[in-house]
Structure formats: C-alpha cells, structure tokens
C-alpha positions, 0 to 999 in steps of 0.5 A: 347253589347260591351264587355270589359274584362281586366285582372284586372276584373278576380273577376267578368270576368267570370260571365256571367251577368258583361256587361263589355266585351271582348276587341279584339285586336290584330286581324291584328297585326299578319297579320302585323308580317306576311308581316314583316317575309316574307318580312325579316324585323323582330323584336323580336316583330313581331316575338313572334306575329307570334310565338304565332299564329303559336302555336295557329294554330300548336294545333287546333283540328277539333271541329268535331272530339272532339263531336265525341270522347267520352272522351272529358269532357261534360262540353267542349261538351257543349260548342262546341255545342253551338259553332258549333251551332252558327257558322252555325246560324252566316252563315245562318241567319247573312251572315257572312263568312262561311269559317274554322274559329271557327270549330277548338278548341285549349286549350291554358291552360291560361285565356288570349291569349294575354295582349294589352298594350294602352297608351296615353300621359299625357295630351291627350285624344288620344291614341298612335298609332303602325303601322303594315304592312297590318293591318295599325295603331291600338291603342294598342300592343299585347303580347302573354306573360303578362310579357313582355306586362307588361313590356313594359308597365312599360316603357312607364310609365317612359317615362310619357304615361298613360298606360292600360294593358287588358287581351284578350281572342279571336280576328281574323286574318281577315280570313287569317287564320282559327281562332280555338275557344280558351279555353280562350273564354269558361268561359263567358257563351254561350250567350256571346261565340256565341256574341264572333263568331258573333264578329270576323266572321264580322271582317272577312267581313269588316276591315278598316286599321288605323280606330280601333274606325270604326272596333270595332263599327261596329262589336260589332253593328254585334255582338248586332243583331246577339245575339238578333237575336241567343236568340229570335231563341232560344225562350230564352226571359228571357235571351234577357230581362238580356241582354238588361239590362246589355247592359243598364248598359254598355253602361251608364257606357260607357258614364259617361267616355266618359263625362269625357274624353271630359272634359279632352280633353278641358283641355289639348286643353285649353294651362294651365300650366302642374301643373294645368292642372295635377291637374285638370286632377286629380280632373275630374278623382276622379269625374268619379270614384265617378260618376260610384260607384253613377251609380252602387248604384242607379242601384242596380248593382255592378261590379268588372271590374269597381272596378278594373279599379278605383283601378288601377287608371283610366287615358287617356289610359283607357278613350281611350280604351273605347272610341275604343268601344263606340265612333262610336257604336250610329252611326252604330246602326242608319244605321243599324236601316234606313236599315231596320234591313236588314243585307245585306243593312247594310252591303252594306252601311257600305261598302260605308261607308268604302270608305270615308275618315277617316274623312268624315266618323267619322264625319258621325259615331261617337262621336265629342271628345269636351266638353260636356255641362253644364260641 
C-alpha cells in the first residue's frame, strides 16, 4: 500500500479509498540543512528546510493535553485517538521506535507540509539527484512553500529536465527530532493515518543514505503488515478486504508505468537520433495514458489522481517518482514472507541487507530497469 498523493490529486486525495498514496519526502533533507547550518555553510535553500522545521517543532502541542482539554473539536478528538492508539500498537506489537515522535500535534493550516520537486532529464529514466550532509543523495527537493517548489521547477523545465511537483502531507526527521502529527496527515481517513505512523516510525528504525528506492520500499513493506495487522486487531475484516483491493489496483497501476519506463529506458539506451527518439518517447507516453484509463475501466474504478497525472503530461520524472515507491517493494515483501512474517527476523535481515553495496543489494531487491518482453 504505497501511497502517493501529489498535489494534482486535491479532487480524489482525500478519499479514503484512492489507493494512490503519500509520497514521503524530504524526511532527511532537513537532517542535511541541519549539518550544513551548524557547520556555517547555509544557503537560502537549506535555510528555509530548517526554517520550516523549527516552525513546525516551535508549535507542536502535547496530543495528551488536546484529548484532556474539552474545547478541542470532536472530530480532531477523533482523530488523535486513533493516533495515540496506533503509536502505541506501532511500539507494542510492530517493534517500532517507542520514542516522542507522533505524541505531539501541530496544525499547519494548509493541505501539505512540503511540495517535492523530482526531475529527470529528457531522455533518461533516472532521476537527478541532490546531495545532503548526513541525509546523502535523494531523488527529490523539498519545499515548505509551493511557490518557490514551483518555481524551481519551472527552471528546470527551461534547462530541458522533465519535472514532477507532488504535494507532501508527513514525512520523518529520522528520529532526530520528535516528528508532531501534522493537520495535513488527517483528511485521509484512519486507517490511512495509523498507515502513515507505521510509515515514518520505520524510517525511524532503518534509513540507508543515498538509497531512496531501498528506504521507500522497505517502509512502505512496514507500513503494509503493520495496517494489516492494525485492521485484524481491530476485527475491522470489511475494511481489510477494500484495502487489499485497493493495494490491487495500485499496484497494477504501478506496473503498467513501470512497463513503460523500462520502455523508455531501452530507447534512450538505444543511441537513435533525439528527433526519433523524442518522438517515440511521446508515443509510449500516450500508450501508457491510454493503458491506465483501459485498466481503470475494466476495474470498474475510477481515480482522480491518475487523471491528474496524464493531465499534467506524464513524463521521465513521474515514471521516476513512482519507480521510488514500487521498484524495490516485491523484494522486501519475499524477505519479510522467508521471515516468517516475523517482524524482528526481518528486521534483522533487512539490517543485513543494509550493509551490501548499493549494488549487490538492488540486485537482490529490486526490479532490473530493461525492456520488458513481448514489448
């Protein structure tokens, strides 16, 4: 249940039962706006990542004091119940950091926290990448101001990068701070903010400098089990059953474009002259648009995101930002499946895992970029 919502999805975001879901980013970004500020190296950059932090830290409220105060809204109420309720589900039965984060609340007064921006250039399947002290190199920039995401953005269309602007609701700071559930995390539904928590707490536990795909995969694979496991605890079998469903649909979804970027990545591999190959890169492009709307039809399903997304022109940075997500997630559910479904014994092989090359470690995890048969 990886979930992706961008700030082109605001029509079906925020219903509970869009299988596209929360893109997580920037969570060691500020980690390395961080050692750059301490180090006195800043740039205007780094310095409203640590500024946007420290607002967000400067106006956290003990989640505590709100269920004990009786003006706080029921619906909030609500909410934080469910959230004190899973962060204690999250340490008990996950074995996930039982530390301060997620026992905070701030109210951030917008739909996201930050806007990623993701580019990639014209003819390649790769993501540019950004280097961080601490946090290493991420396929994505974060901005606590849309504006200034967007504009950035802009210029790197100009330069000729194909680029993708996604609306962030949470992310993690590694533990190095003690991460408040933000407003923005609410309006998904409850199953989907307890999803959230599982989320992040496991960045907590793990995270690889330089490796997003290996980060990403493995939490959202956390993130899966601990909501499986959340929904059987809470006898909610109705809820399990829509769930698996919608993960169904994300995840065909998810191939149909990672089908298509292996497409891509032959072509740009293949030395054509730019002309045909900016051509045909069209023509694959305009495939997979007409292929997910096919798949959404044949499902009986329909979703806004998607829409979006081909609205907006789909192109090498979305196909990337997905990629993030989906390429290494079949590999981390088959270790967790020869664990045993043992949280602890994944855990410890996932640890192993860590410790190879970046390499070795894909190789054994995720998805080889190539051409994909028949195609």
């Amino acid at each position: 249940m990886v979930r992706m919502v961008t700030e082109t999805a605001a029509r079906g975001a925020r219903d509970p039962g869009d299988p596209a879901g929360v893109v997580r980013g920037v969570r060691a970004l500020l980690l390395g706006a961080a050692g750059v500020l301490l180090s006195g190296c800043a740039t205007p950059y780094l310095l409203q990542a640590a500024s946007g932090e420290w607002q967000l830290l400067h106006r956290r409220v003990p989640i505590d004091s709100l269920l004990a105060d009786p003006r706080t809204p029921p619906a909030l109420r609500g909410h934080l119940e469910v959230v004190r309720a899973a962060r204690e589900f999250a340490a008990r039965e996950l074995h996930l950091p039982d530390n301060a984060s997620y026992r905070s609340y701030t109210d951030i007064g917008r739909p996201y926290v930050v806007w990623n921006v993701v580019a990639a250039p014209e003819f390649s399947a790769e993501p540019k990448r950004w280097c961080f002290p601490v946090a290493g190199c991420v396929a994505y920039r974060g901005y606590f101001h849309e504006r200034r995401a967007r504009e950035f953005a802009a210029a790197l269309a100009v330069r000729g990068f194909d680029v993708a602007v996604d609306g962030v609701p949470a992310y993690s700071t590694l533990g190095r701070f003690a991460d408040p559930v933000l407003s923005s995390m609410l309006g998904y539904g409850d199953d989907e903010l307890a999803a959230t928590i599982f989320h992040e707490l496991a960045h907590q536990l793990l995270y690889v400098p330089d490796d997003s795909q290996f980060n990403e995969a493995f939490a959202s694979t956390v993130e899966d089990e601990g909501l499986e496991r959340w929904l059987r605890h809470l006898g909610a079998g109705e809820r399990l059953r829509q769930l698996r469903e919608r993960d169904a649909d994300a995840a065909a979804f998810a191939d149909l474009m990672a089908q298509a970027r292996s497409r891509l990545a032959r072509l740009y591999a293949s030395g054509a002259p730019r002309v045909e190959m900016r051509a045909r890169k069209a023509e694959v492009l305009a495939g997979l648009a007409g292929k997910m709307r096919a798949l959404e039809q044949r499902r009986g399903v329909s979703y806004p995101l998607y829409e979006d997304w081909i609205a907006a022109g789909l192109n090498n940075a979305r196909l990337a930002s997905v990629s993030t997500y989906y390429g290494c997630l079949a590999g981390f559910r088959r270790v967790l499946a020869e664990s045993g479904n043992d949280l602890a014994r994944f855990y410890a092989a996932v640890r192993e895992l860590s410790r190879l090359p970046r390499t070795e470690r894909h190789a054994r995890l995720c998805v080889a970029l190539e051409q994909p048969a028949g195609s």
